[in-house]
N, C-alpha and C positions, 0 to 999 in steps of 0.2 A: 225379538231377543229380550230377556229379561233387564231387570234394572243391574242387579247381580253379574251378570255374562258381561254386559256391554262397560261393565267396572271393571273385570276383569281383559277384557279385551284392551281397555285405553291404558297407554301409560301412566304409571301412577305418579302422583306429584311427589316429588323429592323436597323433605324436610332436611334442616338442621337445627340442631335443638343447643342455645347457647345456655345454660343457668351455673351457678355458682352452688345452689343448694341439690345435692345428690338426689335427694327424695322428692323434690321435683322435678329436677331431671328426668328422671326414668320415669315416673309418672307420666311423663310428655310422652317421654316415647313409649311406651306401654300403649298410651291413649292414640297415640299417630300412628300405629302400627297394627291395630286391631280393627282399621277403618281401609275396606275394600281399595281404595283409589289412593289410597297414602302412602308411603314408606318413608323412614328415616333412611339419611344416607350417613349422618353422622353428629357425635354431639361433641358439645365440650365445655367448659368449665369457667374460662374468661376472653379476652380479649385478644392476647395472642393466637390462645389456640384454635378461637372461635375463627377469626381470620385468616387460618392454614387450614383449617379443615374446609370452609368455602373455598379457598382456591384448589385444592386438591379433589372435594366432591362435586362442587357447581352445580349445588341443589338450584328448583325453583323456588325454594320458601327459607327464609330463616325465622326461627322462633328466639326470642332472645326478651333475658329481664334489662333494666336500665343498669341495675347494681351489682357488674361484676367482678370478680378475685383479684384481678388485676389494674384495673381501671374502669371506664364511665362505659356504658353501654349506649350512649348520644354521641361520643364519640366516634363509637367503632360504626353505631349505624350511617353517620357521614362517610366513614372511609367506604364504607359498604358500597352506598349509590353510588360514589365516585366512579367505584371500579366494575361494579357491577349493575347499568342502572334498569336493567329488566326483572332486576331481582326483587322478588317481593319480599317483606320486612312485615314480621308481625310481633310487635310487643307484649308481653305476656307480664304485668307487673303485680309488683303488691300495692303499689300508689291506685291512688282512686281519687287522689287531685285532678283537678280539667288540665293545670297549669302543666304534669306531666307529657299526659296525650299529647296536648298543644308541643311541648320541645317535640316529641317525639315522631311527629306528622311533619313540622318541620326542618328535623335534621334529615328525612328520607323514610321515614316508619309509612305503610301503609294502611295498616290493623293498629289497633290498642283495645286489649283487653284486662281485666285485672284477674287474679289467680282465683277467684272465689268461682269465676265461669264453670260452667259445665262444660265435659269432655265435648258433648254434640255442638257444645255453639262456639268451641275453639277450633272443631274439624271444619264447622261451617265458614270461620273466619278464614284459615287456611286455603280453603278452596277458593274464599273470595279474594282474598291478595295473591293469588297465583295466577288469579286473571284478570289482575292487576288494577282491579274495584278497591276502592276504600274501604276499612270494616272498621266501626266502632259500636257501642248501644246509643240507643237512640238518644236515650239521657244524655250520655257523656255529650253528643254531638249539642245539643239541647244547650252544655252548660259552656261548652266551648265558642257557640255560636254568641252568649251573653256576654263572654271574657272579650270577643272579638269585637265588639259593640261599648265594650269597657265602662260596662253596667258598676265594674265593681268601683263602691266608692274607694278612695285613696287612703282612707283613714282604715278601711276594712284591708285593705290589701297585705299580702304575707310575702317572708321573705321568696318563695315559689313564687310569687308574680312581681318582685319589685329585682330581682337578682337576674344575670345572665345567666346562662349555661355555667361557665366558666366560675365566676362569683359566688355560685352555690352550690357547686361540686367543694370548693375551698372551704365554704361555709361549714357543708355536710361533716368535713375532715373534722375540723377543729369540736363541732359538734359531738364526734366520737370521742373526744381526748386526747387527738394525735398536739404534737407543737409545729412549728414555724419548718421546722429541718425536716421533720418527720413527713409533711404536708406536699412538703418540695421535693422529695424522693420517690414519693407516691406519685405524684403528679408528673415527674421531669423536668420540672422547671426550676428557675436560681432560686433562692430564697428572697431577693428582691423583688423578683415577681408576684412569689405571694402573698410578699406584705403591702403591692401595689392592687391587689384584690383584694386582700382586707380593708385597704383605705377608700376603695371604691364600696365596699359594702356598710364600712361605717357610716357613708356619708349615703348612701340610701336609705340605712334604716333611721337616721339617726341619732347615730351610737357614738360618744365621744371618748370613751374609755376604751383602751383593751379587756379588761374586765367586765363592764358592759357588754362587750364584741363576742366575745368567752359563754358568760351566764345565757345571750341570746341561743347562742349557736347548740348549746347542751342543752335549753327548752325544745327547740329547733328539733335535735333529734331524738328526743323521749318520746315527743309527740307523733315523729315519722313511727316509732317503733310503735306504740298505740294502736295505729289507725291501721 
């Protein structure tokens, strides 16, 4: 039997496709739908919707960025494994920090790749987190393996390695221009709580000003949009 026939014979692996930007979106699924042993079962746009379409399709794979419409995409991949934890998780990002990857392997992600990938080597990642193998590039593994050994000196370190989860989602906010309320609404939380992440972040980077806290968080995210 051919390689073709015996593709067609095996069930195909069922994607979901999570992204916030349309024209990646369909992209994915364009790219996951034109490959023998693939099919999307469904996509969607943030974090709610991403999480009702998994419970209603119960793909093998989800594909998903960090930066969704609604909320954090480290997040949603934690609720993910909780409730699903055979499910395979593959990141599809625009970061190309190790410090990424790293959240993302350890919220529950089993893949990380970044958007610039080729269609073949994201089907090939797909197929690798569906049978529940790790997939990253060598490199990344390479720089993450150095992050782990905590090569990097302390004075090189950026706010992605000195921040939690949590502490640079907040960070990210203020970075865009949102304030204090705005911050708190986006996230769910009091507005005390995320002036007690701000204080936890000033005192990592050590930033003694709100102002300082501000001017970093807006270098912060000029530079995300950059890279």
């Amino acid at each position: 039997m051919s390689t073709e026939a015996k593709a067609a014979a095996a069930p195909r692996i069922s994607v979901c496709v999570i992204d916030d930007h349309p024209l990646v979106r369909e992209g994915l699924v364009s790219m996951i739908n034109r490959e023998p042993d693939l099919q999307v079962a469904g996509e969607a746009e943030g974090v709610a919707t991403g999480l009702a379409i998994v419970a209603t399709k119960l793909p093998d794979v989800v594909i998903t960025d960090l930066s969704l419409k609604d909320g954090n995409g480290l997040t949603m991949i934690r609720e993910l494994r909780a409730l699903y934890p055979a499910l395979g998780i593959l990141v599809v990002s625009m970061h190309e920090e190790p410090y990424y990857a790293e959240r993302a392997l350890r919220a529950g992600a089993r893949g990380y790749l970044t958007k610039r990938e080729s269609a073949g080597r994201i089907a090939e990642a797909v197929r690798r987190v569906a049978a529940g193998r790790i997939y990253a590039r060598s490199e990344l593994l390479e720089k993450l393996a150095e992050r782990l050994a905590d090569r990097v000196p302390a004075e090189r370190k950026s706010p992605g390695d000195l921040l939690s989860d949590r502490e640079l989602e907040v960070f990210q906010y203020f970075g865009r221009g949102l304030e204090t309320k705005q911050v708190a609404k986006e996230m769910h939380l009091s507005i005390k709580t995320v002036e007690a992440y701000m204080a936890r972040t000033k005192e990592k980077l050590d930033l003694t000003h709100i102002n300082e806290f501000i001017r970093e968080a807006v270098t912060w995210a000029e530079r995300e949009k950059r890279e």
